[in-house]
BAGU-162609 format. One record per residue (C-alpha): z, x, y. Coordinates in steps of 0.02 Angstrom, whole numbers, plus 50000, padded with zeros to 5 digits. Layout:
<rs>
ZXY;...
</rs>
This chain:
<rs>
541655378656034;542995378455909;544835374355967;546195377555858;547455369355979;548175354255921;548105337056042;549625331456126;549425315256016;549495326255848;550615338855924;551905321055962;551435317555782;552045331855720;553675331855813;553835313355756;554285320055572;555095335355615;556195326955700;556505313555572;556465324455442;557715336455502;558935318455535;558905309555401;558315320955257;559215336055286;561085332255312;561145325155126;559625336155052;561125347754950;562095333454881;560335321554850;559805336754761;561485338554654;561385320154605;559375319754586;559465304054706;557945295654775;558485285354927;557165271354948;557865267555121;557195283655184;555265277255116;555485260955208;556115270655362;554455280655361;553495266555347;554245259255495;553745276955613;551965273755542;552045286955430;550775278655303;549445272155404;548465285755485;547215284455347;547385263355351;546345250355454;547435243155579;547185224755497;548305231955354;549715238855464;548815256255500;548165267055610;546405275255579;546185283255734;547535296755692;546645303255532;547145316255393;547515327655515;549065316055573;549375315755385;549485332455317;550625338655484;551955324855430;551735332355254;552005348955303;553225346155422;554295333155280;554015345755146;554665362955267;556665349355226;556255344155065;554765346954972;555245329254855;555245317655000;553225324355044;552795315454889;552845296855000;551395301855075;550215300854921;551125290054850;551135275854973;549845279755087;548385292655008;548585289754819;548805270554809;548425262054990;546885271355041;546035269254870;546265252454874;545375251155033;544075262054982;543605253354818;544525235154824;544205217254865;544875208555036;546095199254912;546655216154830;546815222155008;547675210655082;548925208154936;549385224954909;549115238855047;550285231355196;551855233455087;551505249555045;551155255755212;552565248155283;553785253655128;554175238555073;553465241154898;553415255654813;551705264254742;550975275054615;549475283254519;549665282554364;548375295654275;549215309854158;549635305453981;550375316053835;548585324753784;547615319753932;547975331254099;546375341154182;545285331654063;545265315454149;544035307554052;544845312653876;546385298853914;546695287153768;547605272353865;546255257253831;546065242153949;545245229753827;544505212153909;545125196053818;544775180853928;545145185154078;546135199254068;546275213854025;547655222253886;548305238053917;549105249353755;549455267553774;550695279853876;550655288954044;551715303654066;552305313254240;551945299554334;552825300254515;553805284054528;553535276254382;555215269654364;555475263454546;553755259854575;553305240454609;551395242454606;550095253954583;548525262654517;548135264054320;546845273054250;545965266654057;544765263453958;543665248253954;542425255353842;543025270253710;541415271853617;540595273553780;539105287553772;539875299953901;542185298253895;542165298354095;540855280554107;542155272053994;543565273554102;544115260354253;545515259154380;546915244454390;548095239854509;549435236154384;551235227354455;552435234854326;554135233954391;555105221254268;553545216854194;553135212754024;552195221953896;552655240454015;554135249753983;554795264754118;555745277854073;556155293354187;555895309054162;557665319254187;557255336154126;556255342254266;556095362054333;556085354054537;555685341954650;557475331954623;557235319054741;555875311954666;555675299454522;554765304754400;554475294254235;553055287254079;552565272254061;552275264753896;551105251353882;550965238053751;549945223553740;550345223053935;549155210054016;548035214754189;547185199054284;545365203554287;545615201154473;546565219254497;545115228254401;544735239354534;542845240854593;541915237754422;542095244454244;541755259854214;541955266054399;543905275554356;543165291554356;542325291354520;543915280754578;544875294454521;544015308954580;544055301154747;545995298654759;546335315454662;545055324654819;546055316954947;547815318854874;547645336954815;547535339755032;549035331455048;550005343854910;549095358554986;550105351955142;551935351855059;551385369054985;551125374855156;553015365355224;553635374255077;552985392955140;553845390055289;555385386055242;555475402855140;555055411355279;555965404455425;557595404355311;557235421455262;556955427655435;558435419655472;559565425455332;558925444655348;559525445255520;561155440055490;561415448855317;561995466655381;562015481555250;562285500655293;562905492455456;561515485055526;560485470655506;559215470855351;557745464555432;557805480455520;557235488855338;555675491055318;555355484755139;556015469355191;555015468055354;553495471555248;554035455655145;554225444255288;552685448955340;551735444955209;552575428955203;551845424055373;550285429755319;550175417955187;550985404355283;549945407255417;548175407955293;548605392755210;548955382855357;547235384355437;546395379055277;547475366655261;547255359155409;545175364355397;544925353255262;546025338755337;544775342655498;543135340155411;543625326455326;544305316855497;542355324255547;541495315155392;542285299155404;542175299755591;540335301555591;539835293955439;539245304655343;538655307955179;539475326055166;540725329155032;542675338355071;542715344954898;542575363854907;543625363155103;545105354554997;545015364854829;544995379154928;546765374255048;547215368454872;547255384354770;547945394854907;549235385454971;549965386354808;550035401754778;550585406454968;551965395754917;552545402554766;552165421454821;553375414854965;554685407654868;554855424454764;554995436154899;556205424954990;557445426154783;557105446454830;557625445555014;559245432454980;559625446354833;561215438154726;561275422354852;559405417554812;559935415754626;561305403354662;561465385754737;562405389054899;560585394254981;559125383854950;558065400454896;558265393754716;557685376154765;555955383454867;555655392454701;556015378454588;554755366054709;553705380254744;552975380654560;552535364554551;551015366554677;549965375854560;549925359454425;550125343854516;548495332954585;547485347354496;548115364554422;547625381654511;546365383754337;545425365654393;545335373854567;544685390654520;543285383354425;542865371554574;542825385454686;541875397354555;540505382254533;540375380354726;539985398054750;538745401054592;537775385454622;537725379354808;538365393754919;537155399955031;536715416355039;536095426755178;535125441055188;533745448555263;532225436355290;530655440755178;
</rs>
């Protein structure tokens, strides 16, 4: 039997950050967004509700038993405010915390993940650079061993946090002249904030997403314990591949927070707005916009919350399966449900969508970042294409 009810416990969840969201987010979203302030009170008041331990053994301040699913409704739910202050969620919890308990040591464990799910330290991946995006394994950052350590040189651009972030997750190469890029590459857990040998910059000029730091870090000669190698050399791609599957569900869920925004404020705005003397939600041009809007809300939400399903399912009972295809898939579409959104609700706000005093500029704006963050729409396609050419099964009549 399939139920697509949620439990009480998730549905509690979910009201848990709506609530919160709608409290302390919204009544300074306009003038946050204005200023481009990050408010790193509101992280370590999310850490205090739990919000970054339904994916963390309870040892390290988590709570297991309420899974992905618990994770991408608080995204969604966050991101439906302020699609900035969804970023937390990977970057505290999914991104840094949970790939430290999938691939560290006790000591790496227990140094680094309770602070970051409580939101006392800050956390990042650090994996684009200036000619290295899609193609992981092409990055030229190098993570040479002398003694024991390890010296970092090279630059990483776009990187959430970077400038406010106390610890996190760098991606480089060990071994450049490896036979195959992606077996030369390894992960760090790299402490950067006042460090030497790492300088962060932010990144001002940004299309969206105002309320949260962006920045590059530029790395020379800066010095790594071989302790905070993370699993062995030569295991960053699979490292990364693993964090980038799991926080790519998490996006697909501020995608999703994002569609509904556009169309609960639209709904909202067209029955007020009258023109011809009535209402213009009674048109039907714009009815046929709102209701594609809920269409693609209402699509991308059940794959969304599919794929955060099955992989509650894997873990749950141990098995071997992969979540790939499930999370490309809520991926993909929930960016592009958002940003299909976003433009219809500029067409149904008319002049007031193109200025500030509505936040129909701001969905748009936050909206297109979903198709290039934690993999672009291309990566997904070609995922998805793979998928279907190679392992789909096809039915037909028997022989």
């Amino acid at each position: 039997m399939v139920d697509f009810a949620l439990s009480e416990e998730m549905q509690m969840v979910r009201e848990t950050a709506r609530d919160f969201a709608w409290s302390r987010i919204y009544p300074t979203i306009e003038e946050d967004e204005e200023a481009h302030r990050f408010r790193p009170e509101i992280v370590r008041e999310m850490g205090e509700l739990g919000f970054f331990g339904t994916l963390i053994d309870e040892q390290y301040g988590g709570n297991p038993e309420l899974g992905m699913m618990a994770a991408v409704l608080m995204s969604e739910e966050t991101a439906r405010v302020s699609a900035s202050w969804g970023l937390p969620f990977n970057m505290q919890m999914i991104g840094s915390a949970l790939t430290i308990q999938n691939f560290g040591t006790d000591a790496q464990k227990e140094k680094y993940i309770p602070q970051l799910v409580s939101g006392e330290k800050l956390g990042y991946f650090a994996i684009t650079e200036p000619n290295s995006g899609s193609d992981v394994a092409s990055m030229g950052t190098t993570a040479l061993k002398k003694g024991d350590r390890y010296v970092l040189n090279g630059q990483k651009m776009w990187i959430s946090n970077a400038q406010v972030g106390d610890y996190g997750i760098t991606f480089a190469k060990t071994d450049p002249n490896a036979d195959k890029p992606h077996r030369g590459l390894s992960a760090f857990i790299t402490e950067t904030k006042d460090a030497k040998g790492v300088e962060a910059k932010a990144i001002e000029s940004k299309f969206g997403l105002f309320c949260a730091p962006t920045g590059e870090f530029a790395f020379s000669d800066y010095e790594v314990p071989e302790e905070n190698l993370l699993g062995k050399e030569g295991d960053g791609f699979k490292i990364c591949m693993t964090l980038l599957g799991n926080t790519r569900l998490s996006c697909a869920a501020r995608a999703v927070g994002v569609s509904r925004a556009c169309l609960e404020d639209s709904t909202k705005y067209a029955k007020e707005r009258t023109q011809f003397g009535k209402p213009i939600a009674s048109f039907q041009m714009i009815q046929e916009q709102l209701a594609e809007m809920w269409l693609e809300h209402a699509a991308a939400e059940l794959l969304v919350w599919k794929a955060a399903w099955n992989y509650d399912r894997i873990k749950r009972e141990g098995l071997k399966e992969r979540n790939t295809i499930a999370v490309s898939t809520a991926k993909l579409y929930s960016a592009t449900a958002a940003m299909r959104s976003a433009t219809l609700a500029m067409k149904i706000f008319g002049s007031y969508g193109f200025s500030t005093e509505y936040p129909a500029a701001r969905y748009l704006r936050d909206a297109a970042s979903y198709a290039v963050v934690e993999g672009t729409s291309n990566i997904q396609t070609t995922i998805i294409a793979r998928w279907v050419i190679d392992e789909m099964q096809i039915t037909g009549p028997k022989a």
